[in-house]
C-alpha positions in Angstrom: 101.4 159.8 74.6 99.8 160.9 77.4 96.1 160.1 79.2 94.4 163.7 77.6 95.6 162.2 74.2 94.2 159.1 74.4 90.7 160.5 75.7 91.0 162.4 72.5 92.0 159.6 70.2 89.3 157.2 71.7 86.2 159.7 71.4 87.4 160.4 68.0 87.0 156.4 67.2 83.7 156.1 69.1 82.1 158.9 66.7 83.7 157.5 63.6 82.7 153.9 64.9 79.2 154.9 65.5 78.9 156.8 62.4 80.2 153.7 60.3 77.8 151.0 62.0 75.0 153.1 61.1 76.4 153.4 57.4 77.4 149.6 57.3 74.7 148.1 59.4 71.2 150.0 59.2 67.9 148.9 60.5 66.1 148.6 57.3 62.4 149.3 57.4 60.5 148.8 54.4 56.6 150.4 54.2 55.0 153.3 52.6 54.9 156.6 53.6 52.8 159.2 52.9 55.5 161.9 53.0 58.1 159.7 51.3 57.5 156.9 48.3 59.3 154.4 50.8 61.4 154.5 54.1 64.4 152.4 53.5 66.3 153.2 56.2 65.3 153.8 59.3 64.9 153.8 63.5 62.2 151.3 64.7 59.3 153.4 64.5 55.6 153.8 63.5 55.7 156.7 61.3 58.0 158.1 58.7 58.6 161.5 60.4 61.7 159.9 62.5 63.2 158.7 59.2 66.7 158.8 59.3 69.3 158.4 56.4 72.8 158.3 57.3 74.9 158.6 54.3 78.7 159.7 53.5 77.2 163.2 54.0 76.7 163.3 57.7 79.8 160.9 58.2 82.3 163.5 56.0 80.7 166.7 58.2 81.4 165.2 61.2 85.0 163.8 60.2 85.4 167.6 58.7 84.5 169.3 61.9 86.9 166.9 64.0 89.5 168.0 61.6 89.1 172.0 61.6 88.8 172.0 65.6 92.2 170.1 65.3 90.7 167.0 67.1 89.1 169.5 70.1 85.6 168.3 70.1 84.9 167.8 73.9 82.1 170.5 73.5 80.8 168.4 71.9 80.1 165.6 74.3 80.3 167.1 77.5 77.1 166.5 78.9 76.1 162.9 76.8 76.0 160.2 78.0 77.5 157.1 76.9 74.6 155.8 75.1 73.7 159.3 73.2 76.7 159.2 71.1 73.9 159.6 68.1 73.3 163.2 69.4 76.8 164.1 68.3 76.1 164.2 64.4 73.1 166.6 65.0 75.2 168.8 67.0 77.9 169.4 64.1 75.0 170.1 61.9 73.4 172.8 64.6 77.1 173.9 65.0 77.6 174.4 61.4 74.1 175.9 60.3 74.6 178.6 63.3 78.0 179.8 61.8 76.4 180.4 58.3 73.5 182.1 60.2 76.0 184.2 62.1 78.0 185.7 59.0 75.0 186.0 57.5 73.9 188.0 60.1 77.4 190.0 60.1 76.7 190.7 56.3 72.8 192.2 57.2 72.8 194.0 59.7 76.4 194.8 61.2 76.8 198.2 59.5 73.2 199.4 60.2 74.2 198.5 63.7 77.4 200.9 63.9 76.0 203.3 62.5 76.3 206.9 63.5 79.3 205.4 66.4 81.8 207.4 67.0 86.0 206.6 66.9 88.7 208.5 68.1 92.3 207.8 67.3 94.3 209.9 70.0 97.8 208.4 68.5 96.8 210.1 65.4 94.8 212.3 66.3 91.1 211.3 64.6 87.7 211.0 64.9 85.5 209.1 62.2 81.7 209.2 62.5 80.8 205.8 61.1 78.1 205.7 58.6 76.5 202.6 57.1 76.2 204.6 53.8 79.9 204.8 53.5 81.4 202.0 54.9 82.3 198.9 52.5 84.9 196.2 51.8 83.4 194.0 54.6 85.7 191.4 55.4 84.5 188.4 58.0 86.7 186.3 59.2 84.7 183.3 58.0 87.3 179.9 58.2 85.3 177.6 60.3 88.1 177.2 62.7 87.8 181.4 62.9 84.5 180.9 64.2 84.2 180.4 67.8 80.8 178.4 69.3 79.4 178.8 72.5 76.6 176.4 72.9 75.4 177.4 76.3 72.1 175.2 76.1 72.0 172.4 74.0 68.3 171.0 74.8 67.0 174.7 74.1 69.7 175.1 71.2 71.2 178.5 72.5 74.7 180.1 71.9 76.8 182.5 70.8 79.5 182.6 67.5 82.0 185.3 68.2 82.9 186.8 64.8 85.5 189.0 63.3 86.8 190.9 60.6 87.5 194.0 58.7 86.0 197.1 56.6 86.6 200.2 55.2 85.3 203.6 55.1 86.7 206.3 53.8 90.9 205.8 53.9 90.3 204.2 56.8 90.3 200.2 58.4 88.4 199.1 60.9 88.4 195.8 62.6 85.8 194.8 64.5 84.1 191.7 66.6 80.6 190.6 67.6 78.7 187.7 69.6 76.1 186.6 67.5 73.6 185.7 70.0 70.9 182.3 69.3 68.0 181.1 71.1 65.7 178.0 70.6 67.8 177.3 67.6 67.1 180.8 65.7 69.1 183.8 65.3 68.7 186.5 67.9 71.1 189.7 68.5 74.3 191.4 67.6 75.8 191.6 70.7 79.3 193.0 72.0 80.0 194.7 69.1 83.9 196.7 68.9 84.8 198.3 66.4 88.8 199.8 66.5 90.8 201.5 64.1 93.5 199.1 62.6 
């Protein structure tokens, strides 16, 4: 096995082992709350609005996302430092909301924003004016693993999800792909959009 691998396989055991000490060994708080009946779990704190509850939830999304990105999670931890290794959980759940947001997106607006672009197919000889009226059978490449994340900024949340896929209009295919730009956590643009004949 070599040195890369065993970076891999030993960030992969801190997460789960930080993960399961927070599952097997919480800091239990026990006080009322006025925006919870009672705070049974949570960090030292004076106030129930930094309540955390770890459950098998947050541990299966995060063991999930190490398995669809085959292991390759260093985007995850690039810039942490050692004792931040509780930051990781809240990035799979940014990483995973975005990609929802970003086919969602794809699904809203993607046709209203090639609409009226123009295609030419010299091979055989073409030219299809797209129209949002007439295109259908959307098809977005949605796997998780088919979903590329770019978090450029993670204290300000921003990033793009390159997407891709397929439609129709007429007798025609199309594929096409897109950035689907974020900042401060929130959906922003379509951006790079190509569209081909396929």
């Amino acid at each position: 096995m070599e040195w890369g691998q065993f970076w891999i396989v030993g960030i992969i055991a801190l997460i789960v082992g930080v993960l399961l000490g927070s599952i097997a060994f919480p800091v239990q708080i026990e006080k009322d709350c006025p925006k919870c009946a009672v705070c049974t779990v949570c960090e030292v704190c004076d106030t129930c609005e930094v309540c955390t509850v770890c459950d098998n939830s947050v541990l299966n999304s995060v063991l999930n996302h190490i398995y669809d990105n085959d292991g390759n999670i260093e985007y995850l931890i690039i810039d942490l430092d050692d004792d931040e290794a509780f930051k990781i959980p809240e990035r799979v759940v940014f990483i995973d909301g975005i990609k929802q947001i970003a086919v969602d997106s794809i699904r809203a607006e993607l046709f209203d924003e090639i609409d009226k672009r123009i295609l030419v197919d010299v091979d055989n000889n073409i030219t299809i004016i797209l129209d949002e009226d007439e295109m259908t059978r959307l098809r977005i490449d949605d796997d998780k693993n088919e979903l590329i994340v770019d978090v450029t900024d993670w204290e300000d949340l921003e990033g793009t999800v390159a997407v891709t896929g397929k439609f129709k209009q007429d007798d025609y295919s199309f594929t096409f792909s897109c950035d689907v730009v974020f900042e401060d956590g929130e959906y922003d643009e379509l951006d790079n959009v190509v569209v081909n004949f396929a």
